[in-house]
C-alpha positions in Angstrom: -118.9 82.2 48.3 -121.1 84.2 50.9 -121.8 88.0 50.8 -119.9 88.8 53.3 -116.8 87.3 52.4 -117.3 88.2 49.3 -117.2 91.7 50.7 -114.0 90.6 52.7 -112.6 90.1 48.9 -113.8 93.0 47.6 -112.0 95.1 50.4 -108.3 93.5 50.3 -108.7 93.7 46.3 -109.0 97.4 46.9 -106.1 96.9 49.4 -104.0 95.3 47.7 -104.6 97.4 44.7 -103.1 101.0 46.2 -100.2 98.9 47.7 -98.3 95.7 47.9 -98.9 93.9 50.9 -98.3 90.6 52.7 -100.5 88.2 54.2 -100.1 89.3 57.8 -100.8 93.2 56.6 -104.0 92.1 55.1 -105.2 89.8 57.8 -105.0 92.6 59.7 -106.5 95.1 57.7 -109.6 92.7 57.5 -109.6 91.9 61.0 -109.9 95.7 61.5 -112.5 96.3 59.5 -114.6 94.1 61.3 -115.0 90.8 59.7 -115.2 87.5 61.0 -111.6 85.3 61.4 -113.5 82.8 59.0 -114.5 85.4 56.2 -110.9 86.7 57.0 -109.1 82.8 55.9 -111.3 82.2 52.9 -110.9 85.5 51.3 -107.1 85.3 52.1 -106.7 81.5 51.0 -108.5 82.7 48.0 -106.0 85.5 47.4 -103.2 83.1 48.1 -105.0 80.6 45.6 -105.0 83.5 43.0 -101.8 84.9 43.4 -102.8 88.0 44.5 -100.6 87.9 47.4 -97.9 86.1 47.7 -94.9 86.8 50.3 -92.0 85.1 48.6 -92.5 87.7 46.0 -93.1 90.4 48.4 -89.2 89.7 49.7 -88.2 89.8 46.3 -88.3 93.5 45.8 -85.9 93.6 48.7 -83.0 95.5 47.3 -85.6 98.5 46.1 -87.4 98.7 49.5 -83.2 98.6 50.9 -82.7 101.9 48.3 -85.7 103.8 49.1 -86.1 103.3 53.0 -81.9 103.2 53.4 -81.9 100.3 54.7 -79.1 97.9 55.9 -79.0 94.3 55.1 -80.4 94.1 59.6 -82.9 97.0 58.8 -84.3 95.6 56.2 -84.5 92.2 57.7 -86.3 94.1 60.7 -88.5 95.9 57.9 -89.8 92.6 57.0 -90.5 91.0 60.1 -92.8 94.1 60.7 -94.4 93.4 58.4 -95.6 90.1 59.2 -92.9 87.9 56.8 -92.0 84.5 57.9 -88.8 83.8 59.9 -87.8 81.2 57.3 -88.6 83.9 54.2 -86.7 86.1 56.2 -84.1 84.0 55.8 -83.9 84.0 51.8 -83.5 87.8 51.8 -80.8 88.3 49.7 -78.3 90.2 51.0 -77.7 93.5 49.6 -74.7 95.9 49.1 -74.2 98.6 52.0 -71.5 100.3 51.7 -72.8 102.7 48.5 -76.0 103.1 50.2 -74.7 103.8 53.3 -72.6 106.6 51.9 -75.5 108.1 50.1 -77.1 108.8 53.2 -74.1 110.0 54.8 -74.2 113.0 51.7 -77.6 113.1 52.7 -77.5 113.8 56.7 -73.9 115.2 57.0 -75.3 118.5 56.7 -76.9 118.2 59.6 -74.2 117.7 62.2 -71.7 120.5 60.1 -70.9 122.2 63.4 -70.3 119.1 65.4 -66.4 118.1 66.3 -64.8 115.1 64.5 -65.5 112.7 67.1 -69.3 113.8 67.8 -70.1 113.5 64.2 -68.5 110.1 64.2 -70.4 108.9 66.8 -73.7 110.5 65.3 -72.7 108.8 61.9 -72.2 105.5 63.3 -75.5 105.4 65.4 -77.4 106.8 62.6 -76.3 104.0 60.5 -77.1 101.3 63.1 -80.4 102.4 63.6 -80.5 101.8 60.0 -79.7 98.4 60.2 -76.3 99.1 58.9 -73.3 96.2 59.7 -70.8 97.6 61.8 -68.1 96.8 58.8 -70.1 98.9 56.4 -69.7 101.8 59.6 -66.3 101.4 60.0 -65.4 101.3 56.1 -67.7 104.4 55.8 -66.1 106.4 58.7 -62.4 105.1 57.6 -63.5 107.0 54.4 -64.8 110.1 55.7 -62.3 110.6 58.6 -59.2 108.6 56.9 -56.7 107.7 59.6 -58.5 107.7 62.6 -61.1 104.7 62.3 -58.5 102.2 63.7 -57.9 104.7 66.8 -58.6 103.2 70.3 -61.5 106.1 70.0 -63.4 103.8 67.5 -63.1 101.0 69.8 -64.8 103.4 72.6 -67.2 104.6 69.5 -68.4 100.7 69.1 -68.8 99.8 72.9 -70.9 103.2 73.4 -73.3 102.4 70.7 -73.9 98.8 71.6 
């Protein structure tokens, strides 16, 4: 191995030390720092070789990164494309369950729009919750429970097309 990438090693080592990251991340870290596209593929084909990165396992702390970023199954999805993941790992995120995460950040915004009228904080609730990455069933189950008996109104169908 030459000294430099040995020193392109040396540096993702440290990187990948603080924090978890993928391939593309690091690439890209390296490429930053100013060293060669060939130092860059050995030290990351050495990495790979290693097991010090590897993005299949990256993808499989999906459901804590979903928790702690309150994500959506889209969001999350989005989240991982980001950050460099391939389209057909993307496809092997498993999906996770919405509806109790998407309430907990409910509790944890609703404060904010207190003053608002029912139908402005259903609209700020519902576009919070897409921008998430939120499905729009998980929105409609959420709002059914916070304003019960109005989700199935013709507003809700108004709601939907505005947000889209």
């Amino acid at each position: 191995m030459k000294k430099q990438n040995n020193e392109a090693v040396k540096y993702a080592l440290r990187l990948i030390t603080k924090k978890d990251r993928t391939e593309a991340e690091l690439r890209d870290r390296l490429h930053r720092k100013g060293f060669s596209q060939m130092d860059i593929d050995e030290a990351v084909a050495y990495l790979k070789q290693n097991g010090f990165i590897d993005d299949s396992r990256f993808i499989q702390k999906a459901e804590k990164i979903a928790q702690d970023r309150f994500l959506g199954n889209m969001g999350l999805k989005n989240y991982f494309a980001k950050k460099g993941i391939d389209k057909e790992l993307l496809d092997s995120i498993p999906e996770i369950e919405e509806f109790s995460l998407a309430q907990k950040l409910i509790q944890r915004k609703i404060h904010l729009i207190k003053h608002d009228s029912s139908e402005k904080k259903k609209v700020k609730i519902a576009g919070y919750l897409l921008r998430r990455g939120f499905s729009w069933d998980t929105i409609n189950k959420c709002l059914s429970e916070k304003f019960p008996g109005d989700t199935e109104s013709p507003e809700n169908d108004n709601l939907k097309e505005e947000l889209q």
